[in-house]
N, C-alpha and C positions, 0 to 999 in steps of 0.2 A: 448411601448404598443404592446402587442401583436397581428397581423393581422391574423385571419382565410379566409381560404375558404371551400364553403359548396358543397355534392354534394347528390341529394338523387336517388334512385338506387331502382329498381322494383326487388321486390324478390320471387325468384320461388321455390313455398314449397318445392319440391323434391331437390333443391340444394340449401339450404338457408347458409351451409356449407362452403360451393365453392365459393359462390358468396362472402362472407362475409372477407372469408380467402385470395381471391383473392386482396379484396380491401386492407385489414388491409396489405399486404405485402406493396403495395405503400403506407402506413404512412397514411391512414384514420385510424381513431377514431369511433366508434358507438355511435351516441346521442339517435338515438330513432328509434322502427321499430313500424311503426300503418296502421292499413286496408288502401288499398289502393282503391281507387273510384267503383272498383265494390265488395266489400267488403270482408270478410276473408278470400277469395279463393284467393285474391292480396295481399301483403304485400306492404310497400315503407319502405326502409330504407335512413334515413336520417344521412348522415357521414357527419365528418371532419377532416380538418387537418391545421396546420401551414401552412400559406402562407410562402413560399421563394423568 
């Protein structure tokens, strides 16, 4: 069975890019980006990847 781990990640509209491309280099995954608690001026991105 396959083990994940999760990691979710503040994103900042002007580098949503960078941040995004920074992560996917260490082997995260995109599941989902939605408002983050002060709303659509915050994003969260919630990644994953293969636990090792």
């Amino acid at each position: 069975m396959t083990k994940w781990e999760y990691a979710t990640v503040p994103l900042l509209v002007h580098a949503t890019k960078q941040i995004l491309d920074t992560w996917g280099e260490d082997g995260w995954e995109l599941v989902q980006v939605v408002p983050g608690p002060t709303g659509s001026e915050q994003l969260v991105a919630y990644l994953k990847r293969e636990k090792q």
